[in-house]
C-alpha positions as CSV (number, residue, x, y, z in Angstrom):
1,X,10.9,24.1,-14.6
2,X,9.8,20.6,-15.0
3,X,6.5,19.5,-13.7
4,X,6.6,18.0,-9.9
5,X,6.1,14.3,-9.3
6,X,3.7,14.8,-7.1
7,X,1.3,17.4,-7.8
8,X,0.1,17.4,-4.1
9,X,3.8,18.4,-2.5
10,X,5.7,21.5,-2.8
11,X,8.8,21.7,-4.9
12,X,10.8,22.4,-2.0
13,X,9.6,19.4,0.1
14,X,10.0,17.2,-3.1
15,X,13.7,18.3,-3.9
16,X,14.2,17.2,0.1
17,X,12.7,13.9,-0.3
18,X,14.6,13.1,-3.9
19,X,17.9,14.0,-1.8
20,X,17.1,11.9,1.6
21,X,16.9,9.0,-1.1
22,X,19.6,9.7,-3.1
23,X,21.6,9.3,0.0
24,X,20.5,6.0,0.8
25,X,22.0,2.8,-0.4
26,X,19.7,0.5,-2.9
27,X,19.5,-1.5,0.0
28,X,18.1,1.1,2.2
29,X,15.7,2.2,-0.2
30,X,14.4,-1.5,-0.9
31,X,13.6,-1.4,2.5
32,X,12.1,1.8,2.7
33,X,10.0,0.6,0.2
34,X,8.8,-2.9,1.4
35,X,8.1,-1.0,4.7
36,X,5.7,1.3,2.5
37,X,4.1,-1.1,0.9
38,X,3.6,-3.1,3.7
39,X,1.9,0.3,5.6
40,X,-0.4,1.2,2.7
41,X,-1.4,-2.9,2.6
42,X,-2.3,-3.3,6.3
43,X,-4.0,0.4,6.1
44,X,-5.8,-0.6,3.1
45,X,-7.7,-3.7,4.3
46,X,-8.3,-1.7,7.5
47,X,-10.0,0.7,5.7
48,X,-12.3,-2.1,3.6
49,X,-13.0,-3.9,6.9
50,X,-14.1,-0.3,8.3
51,X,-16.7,0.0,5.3
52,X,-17.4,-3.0,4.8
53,X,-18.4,-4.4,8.5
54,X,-21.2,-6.8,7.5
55,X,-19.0,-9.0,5.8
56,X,-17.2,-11.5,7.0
57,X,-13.6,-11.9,7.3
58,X,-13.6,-13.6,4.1
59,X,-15.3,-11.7,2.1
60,X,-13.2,-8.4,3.2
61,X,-10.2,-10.2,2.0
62,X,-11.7,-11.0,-1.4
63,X,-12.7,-7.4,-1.5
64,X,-9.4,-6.0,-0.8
65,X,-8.2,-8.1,-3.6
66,X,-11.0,-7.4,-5.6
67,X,-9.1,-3.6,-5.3
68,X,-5.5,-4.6,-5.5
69,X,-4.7,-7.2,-8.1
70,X,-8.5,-7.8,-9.8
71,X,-11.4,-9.8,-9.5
72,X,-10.0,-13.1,-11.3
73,X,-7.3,-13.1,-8.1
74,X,-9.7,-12.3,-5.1
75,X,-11.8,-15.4,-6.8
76,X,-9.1,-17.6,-6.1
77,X,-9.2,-16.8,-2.0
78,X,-10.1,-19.7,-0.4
79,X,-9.9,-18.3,3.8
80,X,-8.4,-14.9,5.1
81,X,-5.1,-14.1,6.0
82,X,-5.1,-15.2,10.1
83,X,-2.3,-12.9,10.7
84,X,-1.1,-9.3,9.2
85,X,2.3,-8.3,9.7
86,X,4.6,-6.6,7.9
């Protein structure tokens, strides 16, 4: 049996999720995955501004970046996103 893709879901849950998107369209699935993305992003800089608190708005951007694409990118932020959507 080949090992599981995620080692955190059952095989039987997994062969149900590789079927629900193998009857998408590549469209739906692009969208799928934008939503996703979108949801671990805006989760993601909640969780930095949760432990992080003291800093300022800023700062929790740069740190979020810092984590996402590398220091030499959250350098580059010059003011925080003023809206989050998806």
């Amino acid at each position: 049996m080949p090992h599981p893709l995620a080692y955190d879901t059952s095989p039987a849950a997994e062969a149900r999720q590789i079927a629900f998107f193998q009857q998408r369209t590549p469209t739906e699935r692009l969208g799928i995955s934008c939503e996703l993305t979108a949801f671990a992003f805006v989760y993601s800089r909640a969780a930095v501004r949760r432990l992080h608190p003291h800093l300022d708005p800023l700062a929790q951007e740069r740190r979020f970046a810092q984590l996402a694409y590398g220091p030499a990118h959250a350098d580059r932020l010059l003011q925080a996103p003023t809206i989050e959507g998806s």
